[in-house]
GUZA-616587 format. One record per residue: z, y, x of N, C-alpha, C, O in turn. Coordinates in pm, whole numbers, padded with zeros to 5 digits, always signed. Atoms other than C-alpha are relative to their C-alpha. Example, Ala and Ser with C-alpha at 12.3 -4.5 7.8 and 13.67 -1.06 7.14 Angstrom:
2
+00000-00119+00089+00780-00450+01230+00000+00120+00090+00066+00118+00194 -00006-00119-00082+00714-00106+01367+00073+00109-00077+00090+00220-00026 
***
This chain:
201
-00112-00039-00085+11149+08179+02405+00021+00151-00011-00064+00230-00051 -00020-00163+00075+11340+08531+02369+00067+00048+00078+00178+00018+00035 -00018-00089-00112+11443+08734+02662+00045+00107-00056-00043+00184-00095 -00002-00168+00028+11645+09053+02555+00114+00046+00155+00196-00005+00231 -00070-00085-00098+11760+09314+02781+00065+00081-00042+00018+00162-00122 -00088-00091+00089+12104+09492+02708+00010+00106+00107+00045+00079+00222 -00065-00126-00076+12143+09861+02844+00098+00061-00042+00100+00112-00154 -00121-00037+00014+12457+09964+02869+00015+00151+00072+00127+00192+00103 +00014-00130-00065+12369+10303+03024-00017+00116-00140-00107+00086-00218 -00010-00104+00080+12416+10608+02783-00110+00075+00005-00136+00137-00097 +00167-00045-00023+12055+10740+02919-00064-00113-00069-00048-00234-00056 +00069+00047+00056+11826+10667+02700-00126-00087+00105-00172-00202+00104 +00102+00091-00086+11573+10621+02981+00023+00020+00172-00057+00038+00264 -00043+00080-00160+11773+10548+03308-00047-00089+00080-00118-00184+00048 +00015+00127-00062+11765+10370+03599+00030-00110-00048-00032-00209-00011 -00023+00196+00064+11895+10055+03416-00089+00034-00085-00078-00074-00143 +00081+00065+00103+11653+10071+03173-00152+00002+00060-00240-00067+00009 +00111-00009-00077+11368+10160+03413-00032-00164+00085-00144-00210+00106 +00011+00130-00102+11450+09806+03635+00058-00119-00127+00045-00238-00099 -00006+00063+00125+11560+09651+03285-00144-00051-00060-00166-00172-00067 +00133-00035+00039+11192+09724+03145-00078-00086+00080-00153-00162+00020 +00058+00081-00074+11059+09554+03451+00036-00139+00034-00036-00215+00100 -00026+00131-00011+11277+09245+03428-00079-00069-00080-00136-00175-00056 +00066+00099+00119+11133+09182+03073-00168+00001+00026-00265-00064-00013 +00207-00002-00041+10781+09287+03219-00012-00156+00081-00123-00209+00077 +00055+00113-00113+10812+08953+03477+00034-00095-00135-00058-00177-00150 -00031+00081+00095+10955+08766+03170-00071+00000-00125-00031-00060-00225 +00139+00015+00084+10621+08828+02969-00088-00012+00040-00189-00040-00025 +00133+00052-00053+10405+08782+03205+00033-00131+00010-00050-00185+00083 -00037+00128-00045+10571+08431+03214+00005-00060-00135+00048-00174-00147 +00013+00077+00152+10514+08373+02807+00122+00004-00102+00127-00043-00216 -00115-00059+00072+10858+08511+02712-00033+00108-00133-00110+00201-00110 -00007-00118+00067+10883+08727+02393+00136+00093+00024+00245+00038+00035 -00111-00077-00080+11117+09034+02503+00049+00080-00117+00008+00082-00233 -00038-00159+00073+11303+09339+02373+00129+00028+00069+00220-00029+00129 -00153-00064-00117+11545+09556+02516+00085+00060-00163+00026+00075-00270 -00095-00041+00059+11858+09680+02317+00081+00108+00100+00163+00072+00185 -00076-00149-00027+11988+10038+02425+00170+00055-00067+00185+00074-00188 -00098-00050+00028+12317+10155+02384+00043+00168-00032+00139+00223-00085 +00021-00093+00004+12190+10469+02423+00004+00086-00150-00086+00078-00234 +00002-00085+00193+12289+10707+02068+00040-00078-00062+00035-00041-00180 -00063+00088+00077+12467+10365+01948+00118+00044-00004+00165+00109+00089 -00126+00032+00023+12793+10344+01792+00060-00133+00029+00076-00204-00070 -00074+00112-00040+12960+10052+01969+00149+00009+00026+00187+00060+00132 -00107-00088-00006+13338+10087+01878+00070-00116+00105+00011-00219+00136 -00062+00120-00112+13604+09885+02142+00058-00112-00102+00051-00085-00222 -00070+00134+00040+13772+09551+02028+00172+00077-00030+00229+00160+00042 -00094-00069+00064+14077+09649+01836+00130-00148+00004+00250-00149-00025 -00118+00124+00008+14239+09276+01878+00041-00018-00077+00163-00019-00059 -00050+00044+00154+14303+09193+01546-00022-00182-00014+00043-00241-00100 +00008+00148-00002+14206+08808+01598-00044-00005-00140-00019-00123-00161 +00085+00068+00084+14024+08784+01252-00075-00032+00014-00120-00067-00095 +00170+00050-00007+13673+08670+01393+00083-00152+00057+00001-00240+00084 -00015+00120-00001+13921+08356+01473-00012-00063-00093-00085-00162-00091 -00041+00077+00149+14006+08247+01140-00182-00014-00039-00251-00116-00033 +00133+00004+00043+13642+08391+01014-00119+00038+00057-00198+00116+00004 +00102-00004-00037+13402+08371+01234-00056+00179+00060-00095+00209+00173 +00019-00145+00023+13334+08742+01210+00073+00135+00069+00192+00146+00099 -00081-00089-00084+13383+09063+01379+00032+00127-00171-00066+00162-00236 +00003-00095+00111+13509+09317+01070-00020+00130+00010-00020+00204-00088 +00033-00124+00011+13429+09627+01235-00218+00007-00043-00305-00079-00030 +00111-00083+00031+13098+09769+01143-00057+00081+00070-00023+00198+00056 +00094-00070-00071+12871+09896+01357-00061-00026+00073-00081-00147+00083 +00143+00056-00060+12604+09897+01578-00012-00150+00103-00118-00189+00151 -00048+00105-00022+12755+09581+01719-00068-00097-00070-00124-00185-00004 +00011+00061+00132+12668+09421+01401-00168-00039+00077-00167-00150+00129 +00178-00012+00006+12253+09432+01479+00022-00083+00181-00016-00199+00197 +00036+00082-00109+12289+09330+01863+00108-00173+00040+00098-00258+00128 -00023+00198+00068+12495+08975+01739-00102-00026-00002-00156-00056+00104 +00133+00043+00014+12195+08904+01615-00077-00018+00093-00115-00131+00123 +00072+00028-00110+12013+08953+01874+00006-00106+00101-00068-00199+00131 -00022+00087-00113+12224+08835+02156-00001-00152-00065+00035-00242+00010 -00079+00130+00058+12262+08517+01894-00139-00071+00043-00143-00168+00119 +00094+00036-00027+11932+08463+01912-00110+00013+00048-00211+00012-00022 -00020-00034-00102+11839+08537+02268-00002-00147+00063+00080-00233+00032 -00050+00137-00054+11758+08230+02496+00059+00038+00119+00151-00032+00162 -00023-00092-00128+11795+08479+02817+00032+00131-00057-00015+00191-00153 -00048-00132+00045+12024+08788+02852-00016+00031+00103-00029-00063+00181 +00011-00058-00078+11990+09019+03091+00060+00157+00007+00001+00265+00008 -00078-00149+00010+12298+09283+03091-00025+00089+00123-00038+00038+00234 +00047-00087-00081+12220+09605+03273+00112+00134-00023+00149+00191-00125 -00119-00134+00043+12486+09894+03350-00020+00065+00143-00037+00007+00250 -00042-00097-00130+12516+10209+03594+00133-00061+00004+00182-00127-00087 -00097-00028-00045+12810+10209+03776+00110+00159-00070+00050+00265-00051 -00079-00142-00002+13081+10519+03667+00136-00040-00003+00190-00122-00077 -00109-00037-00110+13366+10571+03845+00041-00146+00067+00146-00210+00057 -00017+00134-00072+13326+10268+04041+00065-00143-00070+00159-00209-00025 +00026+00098+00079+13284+10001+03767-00117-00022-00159-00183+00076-00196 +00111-00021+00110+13051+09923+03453+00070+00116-00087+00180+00171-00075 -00054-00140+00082+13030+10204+03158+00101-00085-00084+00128-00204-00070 -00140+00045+00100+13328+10175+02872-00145-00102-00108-00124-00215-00150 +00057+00048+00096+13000+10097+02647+00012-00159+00037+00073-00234-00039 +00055+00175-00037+12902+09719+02832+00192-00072+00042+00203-00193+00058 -00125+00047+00038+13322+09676+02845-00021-00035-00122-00041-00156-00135 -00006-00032+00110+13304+09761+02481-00096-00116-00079-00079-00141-00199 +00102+00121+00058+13030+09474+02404+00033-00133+00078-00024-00236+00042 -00064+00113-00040+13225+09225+02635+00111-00001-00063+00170-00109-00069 -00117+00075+00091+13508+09259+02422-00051-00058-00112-00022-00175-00139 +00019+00052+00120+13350+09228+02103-00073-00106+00011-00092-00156-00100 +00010+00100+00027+13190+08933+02215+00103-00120-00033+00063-00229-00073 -00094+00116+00063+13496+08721+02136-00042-00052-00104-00042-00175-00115 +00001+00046+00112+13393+08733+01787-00128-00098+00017-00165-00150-00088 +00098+00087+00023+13096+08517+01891+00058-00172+00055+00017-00234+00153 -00068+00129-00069+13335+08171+01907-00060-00103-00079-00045-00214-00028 +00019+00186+00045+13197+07882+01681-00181-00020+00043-00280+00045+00073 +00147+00080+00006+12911+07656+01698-00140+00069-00029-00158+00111-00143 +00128-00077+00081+12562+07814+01665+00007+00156+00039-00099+00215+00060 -00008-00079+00043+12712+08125+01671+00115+00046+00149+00237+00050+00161 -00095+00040-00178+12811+08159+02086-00095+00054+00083-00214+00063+00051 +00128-00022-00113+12635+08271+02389-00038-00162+00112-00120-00193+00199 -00009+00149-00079+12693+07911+02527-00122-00070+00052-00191-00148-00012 +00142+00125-00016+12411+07752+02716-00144+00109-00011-00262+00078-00026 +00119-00081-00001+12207+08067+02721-00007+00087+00198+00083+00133+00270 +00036-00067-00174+12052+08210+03107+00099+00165-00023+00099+00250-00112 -00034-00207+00008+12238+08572+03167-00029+00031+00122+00014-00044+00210 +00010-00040-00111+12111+08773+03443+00041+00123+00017+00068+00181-00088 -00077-00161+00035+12251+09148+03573-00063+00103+00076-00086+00076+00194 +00041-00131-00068+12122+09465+03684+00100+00122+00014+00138+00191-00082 -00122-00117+00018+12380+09722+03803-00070+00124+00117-00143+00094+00212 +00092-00048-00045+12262+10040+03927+00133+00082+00053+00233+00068-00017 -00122-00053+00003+12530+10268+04105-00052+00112+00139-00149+00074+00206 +00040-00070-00053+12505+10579+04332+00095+00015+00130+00066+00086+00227 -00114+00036-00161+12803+10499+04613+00080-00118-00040+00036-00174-00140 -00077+00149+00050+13052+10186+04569+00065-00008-00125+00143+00071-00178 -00049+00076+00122+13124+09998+04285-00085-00104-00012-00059-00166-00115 +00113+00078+00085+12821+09762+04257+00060-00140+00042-00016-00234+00019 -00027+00117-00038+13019+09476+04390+00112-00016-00167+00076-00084-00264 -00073+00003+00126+13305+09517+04101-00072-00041-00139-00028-00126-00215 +00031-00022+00131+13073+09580+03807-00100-00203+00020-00107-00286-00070 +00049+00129+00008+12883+09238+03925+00114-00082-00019+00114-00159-00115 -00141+00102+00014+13227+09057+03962+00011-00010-00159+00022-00120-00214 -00069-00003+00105+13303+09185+03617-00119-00073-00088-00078-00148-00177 +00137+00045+00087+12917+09080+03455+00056-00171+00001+00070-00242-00099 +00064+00125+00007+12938+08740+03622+00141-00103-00030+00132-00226-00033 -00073+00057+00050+13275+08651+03521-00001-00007-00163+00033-00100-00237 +00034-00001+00175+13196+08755+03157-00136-00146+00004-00143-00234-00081 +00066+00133+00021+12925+08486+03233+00069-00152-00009+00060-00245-00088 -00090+00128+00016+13151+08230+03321+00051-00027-00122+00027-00133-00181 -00094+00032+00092+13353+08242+03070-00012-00010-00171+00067-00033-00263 +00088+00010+00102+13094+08257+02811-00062-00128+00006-00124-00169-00093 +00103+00098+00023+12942+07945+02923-00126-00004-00013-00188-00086-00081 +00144-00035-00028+12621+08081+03012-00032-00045+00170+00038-00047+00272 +00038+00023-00140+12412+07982+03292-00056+00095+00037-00155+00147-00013 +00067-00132-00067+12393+08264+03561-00137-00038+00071-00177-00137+00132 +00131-00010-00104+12078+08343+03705+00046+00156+00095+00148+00225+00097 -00058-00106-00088+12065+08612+03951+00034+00131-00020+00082+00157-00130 -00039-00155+00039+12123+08992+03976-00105+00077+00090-00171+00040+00186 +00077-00087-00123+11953+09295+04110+00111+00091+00036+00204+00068-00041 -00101-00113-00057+12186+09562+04261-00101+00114+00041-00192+00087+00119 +00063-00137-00037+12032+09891+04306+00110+00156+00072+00223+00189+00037 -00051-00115-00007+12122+10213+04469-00092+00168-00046-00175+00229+00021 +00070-00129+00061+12007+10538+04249+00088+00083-00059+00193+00069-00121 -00082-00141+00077+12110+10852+04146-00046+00100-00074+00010+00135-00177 +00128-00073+00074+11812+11090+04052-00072-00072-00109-00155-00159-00083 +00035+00082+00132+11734+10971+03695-00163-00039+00041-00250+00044+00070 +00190+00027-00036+11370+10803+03769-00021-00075+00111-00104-00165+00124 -00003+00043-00125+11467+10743+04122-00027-00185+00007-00103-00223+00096 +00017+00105-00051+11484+10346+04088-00165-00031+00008-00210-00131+00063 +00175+00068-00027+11077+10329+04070-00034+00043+00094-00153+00021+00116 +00002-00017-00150+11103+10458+04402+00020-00187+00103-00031-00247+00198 -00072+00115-00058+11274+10142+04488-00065-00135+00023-00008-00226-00035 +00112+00070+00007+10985+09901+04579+00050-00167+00021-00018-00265-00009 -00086+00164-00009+11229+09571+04654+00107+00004-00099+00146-00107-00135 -00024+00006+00142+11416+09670+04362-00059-00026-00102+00000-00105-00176 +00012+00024+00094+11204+09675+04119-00129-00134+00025-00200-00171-00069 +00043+00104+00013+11022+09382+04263+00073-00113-00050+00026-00204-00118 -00084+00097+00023+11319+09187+04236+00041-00022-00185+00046-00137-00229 -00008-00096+00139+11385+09342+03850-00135-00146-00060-00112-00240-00137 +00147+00070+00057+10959+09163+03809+00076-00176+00026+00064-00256-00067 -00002+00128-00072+11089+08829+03998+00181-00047-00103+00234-00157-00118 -00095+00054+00087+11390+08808+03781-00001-00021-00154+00081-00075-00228 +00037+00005+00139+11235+08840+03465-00074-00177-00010-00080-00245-00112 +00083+00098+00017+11032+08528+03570+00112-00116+00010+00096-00218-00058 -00092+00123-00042+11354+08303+03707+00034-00005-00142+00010-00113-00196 -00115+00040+00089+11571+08379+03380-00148-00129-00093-00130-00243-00134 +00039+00130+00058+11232+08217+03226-00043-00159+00040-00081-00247-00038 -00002+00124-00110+11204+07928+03478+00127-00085-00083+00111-00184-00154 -00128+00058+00035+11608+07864+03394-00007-00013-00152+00072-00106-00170 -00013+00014+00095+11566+07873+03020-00085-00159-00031-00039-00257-00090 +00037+00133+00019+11294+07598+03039+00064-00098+00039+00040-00210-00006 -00112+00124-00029+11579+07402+03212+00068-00060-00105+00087-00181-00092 -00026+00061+00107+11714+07334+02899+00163-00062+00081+00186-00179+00109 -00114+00039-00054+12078+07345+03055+00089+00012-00140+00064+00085-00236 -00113-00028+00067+12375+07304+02860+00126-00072+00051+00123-00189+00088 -00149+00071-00032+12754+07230+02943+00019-00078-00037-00045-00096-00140 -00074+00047+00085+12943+06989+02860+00064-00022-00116+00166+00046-00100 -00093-00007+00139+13109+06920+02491+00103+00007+00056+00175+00096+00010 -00101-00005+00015+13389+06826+02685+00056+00083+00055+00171+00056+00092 -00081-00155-00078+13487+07156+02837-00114+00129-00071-00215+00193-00040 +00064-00131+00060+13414+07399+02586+00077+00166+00036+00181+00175+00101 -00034-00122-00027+13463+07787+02602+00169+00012-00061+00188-00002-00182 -00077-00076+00016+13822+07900+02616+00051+00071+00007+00073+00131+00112 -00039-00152+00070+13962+08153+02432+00177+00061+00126+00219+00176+00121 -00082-00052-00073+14270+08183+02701+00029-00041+00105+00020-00163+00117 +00022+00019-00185+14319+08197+03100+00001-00120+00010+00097-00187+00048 +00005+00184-00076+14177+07841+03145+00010+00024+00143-00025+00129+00197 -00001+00016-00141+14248+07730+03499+00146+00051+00040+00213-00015+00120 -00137-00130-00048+14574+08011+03538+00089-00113-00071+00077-00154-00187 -00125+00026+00011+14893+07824+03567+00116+00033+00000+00139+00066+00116 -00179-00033+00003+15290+07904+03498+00053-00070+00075+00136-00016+00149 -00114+00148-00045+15445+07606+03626-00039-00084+00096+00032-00179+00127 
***
């Protein structure tokens, strides 16, 4: 089983990656193999909407995108992690929810994989940036597990946070609890690509 943790924080070693670090710590003490993926000094460029990863599978930009596919592909548990700035997630963890589009066929999907979220924020936004995580879950067809919410501001500060980063240990262990569930959706309501549910008429 494969537990990665995405930081979407531009600090290399932030609060999200400090209560990140400790998710995958409860999710190895539970027999998980882990790894975190940093955004930190990556080139992750935005989604340019070109719709070729419909036709072929594929995203055609190039870059550090390219290496965490892989990952997230094969990934049984995700666990996205973002500060808050200016009262929503960074442009980077936007910037890796767009380009997941290009992950649409068979095999090659987040579908049927645990996602859990860590958002870390220093006055309001932490309700938004969860709205925005756990609808990117939905609509991925991932089964949510929970979140931590933190309040920090002093880089370091969340290991202050003693029901934070318990929760951080205790969530590393659920996403591997939920993976042994061995959930998956339905065939017959697969992921779509446009406002399922939203009506005109």
């Amino acid at each position: 089983m494969k537990i990665l943790g995405v930081s979407c924080s531009p600090r290399k070693k932030g609060n999200t990656v400090i209560l990140l670090e400790e998710m995958l710590r409860g999710a190895a003490e539970h027999g998980a193999d882990i790894e975190l993926f940093s955004v930190s000094g990556k080139d992750i460029k935005g989604c340019d909407s070109c719709y070729s990863c419909m036709a072929k599978g594929d995203c055609h930009i190039q870059d550090d995108m390219q290496p965490l596919y892989e990952k997230l592909i094969e990934a049984d548990g995700i666990v996205f992690g973002s500060p808050v700035h200016f009262y929503g997630i960074t442009a980077q963890a936007k910037a890796i929810m767009d380009r997941t589009f290009a992950l649409n066929k068979p095999g090659k999907s987040l579908a049927n994989k645990v996602g859990g979220v860590i958002v870390v924020a220093g006055s309001i936004g932490l309700i938004d940036a969860l709205k925005d995580y756990y609808f990117f879950i939905t609509v991925q067809r991932m089964l949510p597990a929970n979140f931590v919410a933190a309040y920090a501001t002093v880089k370091g500060e969340a290991k202050k946070l003693e029901k934070g980063m318990k929760s951080a240990f205790r969530l590393g262990e659920e996403i591997v609890l939920l993976v042994d569930k061995k959930f998956e959706f339905p065939d017959k309501f697969p992921r779509s690509f446009f406002a399922f549910g939203t009506h005109t008429r």
